[in-house]
TIVO-2410 file (N, C-alpha, C; in nm, 3 decimals):
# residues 85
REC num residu      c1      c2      c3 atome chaine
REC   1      X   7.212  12.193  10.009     N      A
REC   1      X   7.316  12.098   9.971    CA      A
REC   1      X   7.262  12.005   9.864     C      A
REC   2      X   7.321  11.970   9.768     N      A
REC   2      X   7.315  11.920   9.671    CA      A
REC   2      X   7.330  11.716   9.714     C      A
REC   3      X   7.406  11.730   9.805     N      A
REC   3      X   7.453  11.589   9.814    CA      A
REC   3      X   7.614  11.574   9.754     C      A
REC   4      X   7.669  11.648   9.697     N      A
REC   4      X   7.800  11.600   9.644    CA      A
REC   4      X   7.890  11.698   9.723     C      A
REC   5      X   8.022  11.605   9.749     N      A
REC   5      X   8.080  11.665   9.858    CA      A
REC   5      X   8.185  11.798   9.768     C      A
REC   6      X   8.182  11.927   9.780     N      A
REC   6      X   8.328  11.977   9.738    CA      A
REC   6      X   8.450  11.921   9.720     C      A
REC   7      X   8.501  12.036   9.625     N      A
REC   7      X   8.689  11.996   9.595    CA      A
REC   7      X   8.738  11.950   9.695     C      A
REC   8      X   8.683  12.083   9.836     N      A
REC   8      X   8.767  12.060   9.956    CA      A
REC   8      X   8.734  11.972  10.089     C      A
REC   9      X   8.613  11.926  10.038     N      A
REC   9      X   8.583  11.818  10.154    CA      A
REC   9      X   8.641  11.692  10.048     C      A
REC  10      X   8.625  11.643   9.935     N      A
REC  10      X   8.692  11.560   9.900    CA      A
REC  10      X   8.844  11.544   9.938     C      A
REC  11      X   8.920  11.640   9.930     N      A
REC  11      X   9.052  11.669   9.966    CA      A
REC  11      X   9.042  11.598  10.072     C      A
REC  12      X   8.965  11.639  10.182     N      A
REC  12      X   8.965  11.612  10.342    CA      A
REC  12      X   8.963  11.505  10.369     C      A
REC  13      X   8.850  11.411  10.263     N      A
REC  13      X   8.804  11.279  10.305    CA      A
REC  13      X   8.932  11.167  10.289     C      A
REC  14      X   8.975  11.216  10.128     N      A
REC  14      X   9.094  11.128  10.047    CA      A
REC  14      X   9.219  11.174  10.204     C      A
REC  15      X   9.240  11.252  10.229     N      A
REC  15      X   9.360  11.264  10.379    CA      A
REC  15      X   9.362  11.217  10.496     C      A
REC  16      X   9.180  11.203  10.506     N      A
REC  16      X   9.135  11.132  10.668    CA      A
REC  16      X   9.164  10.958  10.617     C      A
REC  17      X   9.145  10.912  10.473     N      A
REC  17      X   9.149  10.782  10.502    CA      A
REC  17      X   9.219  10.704  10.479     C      A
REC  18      X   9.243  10.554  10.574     N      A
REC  18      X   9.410  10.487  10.580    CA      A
REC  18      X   9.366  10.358  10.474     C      A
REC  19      X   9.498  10.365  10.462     N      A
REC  19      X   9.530  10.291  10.304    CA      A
REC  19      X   9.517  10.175  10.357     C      A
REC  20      X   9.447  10.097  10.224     N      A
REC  20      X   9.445   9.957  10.269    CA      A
REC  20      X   9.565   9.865  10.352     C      A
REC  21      X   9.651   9.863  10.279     N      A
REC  21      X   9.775   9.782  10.300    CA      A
REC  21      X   9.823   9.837  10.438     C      A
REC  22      X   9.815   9.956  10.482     N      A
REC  22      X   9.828  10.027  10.646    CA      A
REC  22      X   9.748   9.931  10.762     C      A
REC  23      X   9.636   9.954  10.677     N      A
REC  23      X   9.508   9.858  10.751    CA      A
REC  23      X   9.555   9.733  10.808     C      A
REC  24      X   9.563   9.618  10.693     N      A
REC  24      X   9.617   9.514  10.673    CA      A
REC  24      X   9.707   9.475  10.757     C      A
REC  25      X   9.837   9.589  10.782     N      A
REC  25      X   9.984   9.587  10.845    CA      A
REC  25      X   9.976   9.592  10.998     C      A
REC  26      X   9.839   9.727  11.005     N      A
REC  26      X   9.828   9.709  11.136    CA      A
REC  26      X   9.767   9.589  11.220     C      A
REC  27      X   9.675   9.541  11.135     N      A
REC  27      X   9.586   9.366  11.180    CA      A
REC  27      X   9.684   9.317  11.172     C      A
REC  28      X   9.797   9.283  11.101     N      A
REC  28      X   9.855   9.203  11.140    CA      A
REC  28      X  10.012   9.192  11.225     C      A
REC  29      X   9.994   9.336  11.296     N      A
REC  29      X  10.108   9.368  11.455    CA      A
REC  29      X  10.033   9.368  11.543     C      A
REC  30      X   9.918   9.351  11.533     N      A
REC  30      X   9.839   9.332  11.651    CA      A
REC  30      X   9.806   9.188  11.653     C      A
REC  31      X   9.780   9.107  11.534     N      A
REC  31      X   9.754   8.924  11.581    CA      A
REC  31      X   9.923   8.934  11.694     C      A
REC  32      X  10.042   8.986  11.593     N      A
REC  32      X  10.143   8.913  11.699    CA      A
REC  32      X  10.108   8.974  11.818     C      A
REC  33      X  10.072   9.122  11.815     N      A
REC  33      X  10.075   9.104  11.989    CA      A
REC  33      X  10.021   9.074  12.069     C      A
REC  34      X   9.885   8.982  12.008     N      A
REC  34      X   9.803   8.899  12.085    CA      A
REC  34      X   9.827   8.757  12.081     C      A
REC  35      X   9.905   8.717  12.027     N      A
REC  35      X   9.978   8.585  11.992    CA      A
REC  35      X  10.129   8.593  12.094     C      A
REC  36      X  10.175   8.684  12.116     N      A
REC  36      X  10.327   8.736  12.195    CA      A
REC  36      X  10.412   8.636  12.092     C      A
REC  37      X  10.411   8.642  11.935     N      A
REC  37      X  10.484   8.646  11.880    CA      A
REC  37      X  10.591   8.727  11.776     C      A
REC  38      X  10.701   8.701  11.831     N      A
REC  38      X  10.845   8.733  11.778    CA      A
REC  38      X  10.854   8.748  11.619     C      A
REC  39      X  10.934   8.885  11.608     N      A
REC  39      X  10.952   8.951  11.482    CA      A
REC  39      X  11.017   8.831  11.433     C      A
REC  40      X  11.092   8.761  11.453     N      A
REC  40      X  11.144   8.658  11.378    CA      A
REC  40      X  11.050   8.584  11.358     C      A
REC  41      X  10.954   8.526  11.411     N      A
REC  41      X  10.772   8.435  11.408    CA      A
REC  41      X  10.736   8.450  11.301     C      A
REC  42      X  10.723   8.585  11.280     N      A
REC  42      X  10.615   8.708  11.205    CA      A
REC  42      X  10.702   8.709  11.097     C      A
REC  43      X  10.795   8.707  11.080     N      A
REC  43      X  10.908   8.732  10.963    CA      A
REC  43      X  10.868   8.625  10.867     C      A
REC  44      X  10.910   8.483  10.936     N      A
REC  44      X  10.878   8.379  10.881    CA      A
REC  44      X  10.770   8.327  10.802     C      A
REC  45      X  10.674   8.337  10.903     N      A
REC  45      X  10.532   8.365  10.789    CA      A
REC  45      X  10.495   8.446  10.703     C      A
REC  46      X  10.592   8.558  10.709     N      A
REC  46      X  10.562   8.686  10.600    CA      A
REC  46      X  10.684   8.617  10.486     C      A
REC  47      X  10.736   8.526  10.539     N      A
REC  47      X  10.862   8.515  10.483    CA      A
REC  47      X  10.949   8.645  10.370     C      A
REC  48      X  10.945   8.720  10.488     N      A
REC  48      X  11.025   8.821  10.509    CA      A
REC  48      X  11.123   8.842  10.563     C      A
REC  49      X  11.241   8.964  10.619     N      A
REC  49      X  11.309   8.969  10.716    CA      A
REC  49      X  11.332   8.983  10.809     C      A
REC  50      X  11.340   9.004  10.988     N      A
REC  50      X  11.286   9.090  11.048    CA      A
REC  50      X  11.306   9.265  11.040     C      A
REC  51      X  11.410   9.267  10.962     N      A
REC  51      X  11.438   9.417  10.909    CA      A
REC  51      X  11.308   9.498  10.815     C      A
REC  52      X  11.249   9.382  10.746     N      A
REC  52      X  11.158   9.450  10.622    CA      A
REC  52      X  11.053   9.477  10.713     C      A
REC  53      X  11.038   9.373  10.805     N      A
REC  53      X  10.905   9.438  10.911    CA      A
REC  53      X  10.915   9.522  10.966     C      A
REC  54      X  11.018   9.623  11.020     N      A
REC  54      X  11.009   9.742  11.110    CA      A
REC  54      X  11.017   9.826  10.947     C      A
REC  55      X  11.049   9.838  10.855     N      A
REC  55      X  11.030   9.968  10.697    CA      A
REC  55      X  10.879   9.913  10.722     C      A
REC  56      X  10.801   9.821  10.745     N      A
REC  56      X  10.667   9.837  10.713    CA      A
REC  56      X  10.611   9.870  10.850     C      A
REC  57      X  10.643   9.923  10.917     N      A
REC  57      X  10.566   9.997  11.003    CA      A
REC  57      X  10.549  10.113  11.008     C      A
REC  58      X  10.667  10.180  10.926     N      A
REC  58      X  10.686  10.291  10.848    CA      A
REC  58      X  10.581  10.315  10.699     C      A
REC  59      X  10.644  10.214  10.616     N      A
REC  59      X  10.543  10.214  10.508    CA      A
REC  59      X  10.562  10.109  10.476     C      A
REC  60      X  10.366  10.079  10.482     N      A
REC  60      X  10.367   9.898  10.429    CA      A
REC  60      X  10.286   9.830  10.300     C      A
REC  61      X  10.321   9.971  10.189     N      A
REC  61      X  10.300   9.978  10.062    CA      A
REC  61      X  10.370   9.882   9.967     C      A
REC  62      X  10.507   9.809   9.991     N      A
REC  62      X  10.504   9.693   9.952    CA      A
REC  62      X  10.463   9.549  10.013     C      A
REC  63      X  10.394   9.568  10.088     N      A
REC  63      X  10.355   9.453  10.164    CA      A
REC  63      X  10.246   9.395   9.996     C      A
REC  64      X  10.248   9.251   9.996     N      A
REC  64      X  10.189   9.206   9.903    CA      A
REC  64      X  10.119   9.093   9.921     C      A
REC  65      X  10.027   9.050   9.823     N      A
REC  65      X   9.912   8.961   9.836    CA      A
REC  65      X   9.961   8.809   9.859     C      A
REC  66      X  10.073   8.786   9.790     N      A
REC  66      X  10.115   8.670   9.816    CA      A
REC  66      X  10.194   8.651   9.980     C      A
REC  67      X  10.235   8.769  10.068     N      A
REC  67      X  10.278   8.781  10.164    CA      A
REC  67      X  10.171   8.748  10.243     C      A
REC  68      X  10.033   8.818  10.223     N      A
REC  68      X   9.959   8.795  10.324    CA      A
REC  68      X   9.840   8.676  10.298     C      A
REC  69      X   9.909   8.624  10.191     N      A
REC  69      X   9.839   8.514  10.191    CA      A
REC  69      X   9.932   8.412  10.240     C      A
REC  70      X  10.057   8.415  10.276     N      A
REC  70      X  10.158   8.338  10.366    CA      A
REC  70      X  10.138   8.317  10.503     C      A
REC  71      X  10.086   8.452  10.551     N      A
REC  71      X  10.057   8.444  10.669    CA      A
REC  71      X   9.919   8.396  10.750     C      A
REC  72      X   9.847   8.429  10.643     N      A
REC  72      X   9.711   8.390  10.667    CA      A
REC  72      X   9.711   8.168  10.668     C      A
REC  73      X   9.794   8.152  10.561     N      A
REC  73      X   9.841   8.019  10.571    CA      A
REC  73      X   9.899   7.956  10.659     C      A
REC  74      X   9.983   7.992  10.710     N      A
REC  74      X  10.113   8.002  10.823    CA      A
REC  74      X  10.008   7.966  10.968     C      A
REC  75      X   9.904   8.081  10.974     N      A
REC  75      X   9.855   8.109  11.121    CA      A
REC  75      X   9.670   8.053  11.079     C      A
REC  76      X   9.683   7.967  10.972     N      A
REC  76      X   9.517   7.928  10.981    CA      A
REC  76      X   9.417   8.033  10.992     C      A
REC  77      X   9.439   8.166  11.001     N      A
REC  77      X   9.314   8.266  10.953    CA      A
REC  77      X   9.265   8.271  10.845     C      A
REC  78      X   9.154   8.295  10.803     N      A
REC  78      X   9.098   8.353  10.711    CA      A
REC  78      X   9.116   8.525  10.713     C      A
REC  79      X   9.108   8.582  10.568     N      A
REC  79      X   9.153   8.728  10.546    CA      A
REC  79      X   9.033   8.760  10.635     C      A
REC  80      X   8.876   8.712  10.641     N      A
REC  80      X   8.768   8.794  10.739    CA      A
REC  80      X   8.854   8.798  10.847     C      A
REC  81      X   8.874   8.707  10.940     N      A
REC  81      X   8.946   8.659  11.061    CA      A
REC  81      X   9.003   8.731  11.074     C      A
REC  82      X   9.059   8.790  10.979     N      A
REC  82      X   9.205   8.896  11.001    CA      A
REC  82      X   9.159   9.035  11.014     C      A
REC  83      X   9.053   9.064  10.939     N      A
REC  83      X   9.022   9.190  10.937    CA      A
REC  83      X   8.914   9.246  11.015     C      A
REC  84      X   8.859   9.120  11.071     N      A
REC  84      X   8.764   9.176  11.193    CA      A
REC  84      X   8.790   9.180  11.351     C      A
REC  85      X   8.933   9.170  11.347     N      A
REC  85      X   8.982   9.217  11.529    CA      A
REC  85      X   9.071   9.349  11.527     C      A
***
């Protein structure tokens, strides 16, 4: 082995791994459900809808920086804070 991965393990790797903003979406349905706060809660600080939050559980590719810097504001975390539970 050379050290460099193939076409087709590259393929594999780029399919096994979750997108940032997935990441992100999921840290932050899990603060509410350790918080037992309400899609309307969660809306608010995303200042979002509670409708736009269930399309991002689906796909949360428009979720954006200024959103989660709302929430991170909203709920006193820091982005580490957020990304290490």
């Amino acid at each position: 082995m050379n050290g460099k991965a193939s076409k087709g393990e590259k393929h594999l790797m780029k399919k096994n791994e979750i997108a940032l903003h997935r990441v992100v979406w999921c840290k932050i349905r899990y603060w509410q459900r350790l918080h037992d706060a309400s899609d309307e809660t969660l809306a608010r600080y995303l200042l979002l809808s509670p409708r736009t939050l269930r399309e991002y559980d689906h796909d949360a590719g428009n979720l954006s920086l200024k959103q989660i810097e709302n929430f991170l504001e909203a709920t006193g975390l820091t982005l580490e804070q957020l990304t290490s539970f």
